[in-house]
N, C-alpha and C positions, 0 to 999 in steps of 0.2 A: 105592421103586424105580420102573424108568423101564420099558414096554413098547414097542415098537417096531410098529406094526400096517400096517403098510406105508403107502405114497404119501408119504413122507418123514416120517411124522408119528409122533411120540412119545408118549407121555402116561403122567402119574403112574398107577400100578396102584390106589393108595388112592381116586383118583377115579372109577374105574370103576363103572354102576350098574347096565348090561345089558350083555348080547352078543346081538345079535339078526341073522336067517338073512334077507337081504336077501330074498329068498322069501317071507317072511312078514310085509311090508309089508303087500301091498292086501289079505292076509287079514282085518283089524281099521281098524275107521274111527276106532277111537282113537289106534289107530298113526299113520295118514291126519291126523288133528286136530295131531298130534305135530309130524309131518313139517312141515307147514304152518304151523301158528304158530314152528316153530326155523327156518324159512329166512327166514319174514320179519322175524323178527328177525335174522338175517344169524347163527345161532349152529349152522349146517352146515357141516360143512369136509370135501374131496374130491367126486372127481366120481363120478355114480353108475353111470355109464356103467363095466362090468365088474366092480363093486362085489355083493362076498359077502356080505360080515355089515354091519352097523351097530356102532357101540360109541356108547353112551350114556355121559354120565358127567356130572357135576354142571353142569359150564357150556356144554359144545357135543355135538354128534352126529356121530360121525367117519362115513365110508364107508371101508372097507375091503375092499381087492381079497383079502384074507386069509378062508381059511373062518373058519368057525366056529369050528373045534377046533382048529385051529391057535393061536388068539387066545386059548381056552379054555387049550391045555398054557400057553405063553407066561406066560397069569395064574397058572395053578397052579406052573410052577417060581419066579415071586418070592416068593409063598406058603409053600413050601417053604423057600424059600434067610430067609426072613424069621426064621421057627419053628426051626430049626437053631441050637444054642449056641455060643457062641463059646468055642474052647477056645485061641486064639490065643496067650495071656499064658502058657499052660503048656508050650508048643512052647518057648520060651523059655531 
């Protein structure tokens, strides 16, 4: 499934590996080491300028103007809608 995390940008929910509180950047220099080697590899996308949360995920580092829990519910109803059985063929 696809989540939608604002600034036009989509991304597979299976890829996702943090949600992190744009806030809690300069707390950690490993965060810092992070940020700095994925820009120079050009593997940042969006601006940080008004940017909430981060979302990490296996190939890039989004900025999202979206909180936290917001991006959090979002993950948890694909989650949800994933786990759910399919009783479709019985409607039938």
């Amino acid at each position: 499934m696809f989540i939608h995390i604002g600034n036009g940008n989509v991304i597979q929910s299976e890829d996702i590996v943090a949600i992190i509180d744009c806030n809690l950047l300069s707390s950690s220099t490993i965060t810092e080491e992070m940020m700095i080697a994925a820009k120079q590899k050009k593997k940042v996308i969006g601006p940080k300028k008004d940017a909430k949360a981060l979302m990490i995920t296996k190939d890039f580092i989004y900025f999202s103007t979206l909180s936290v829990s917001t991006l959090k519910k979002r993950s948890s109803i694909i989650s949800t809608i994933n786990k759910l059985d399919d009783y479709s063929e019985e409607l039938t």
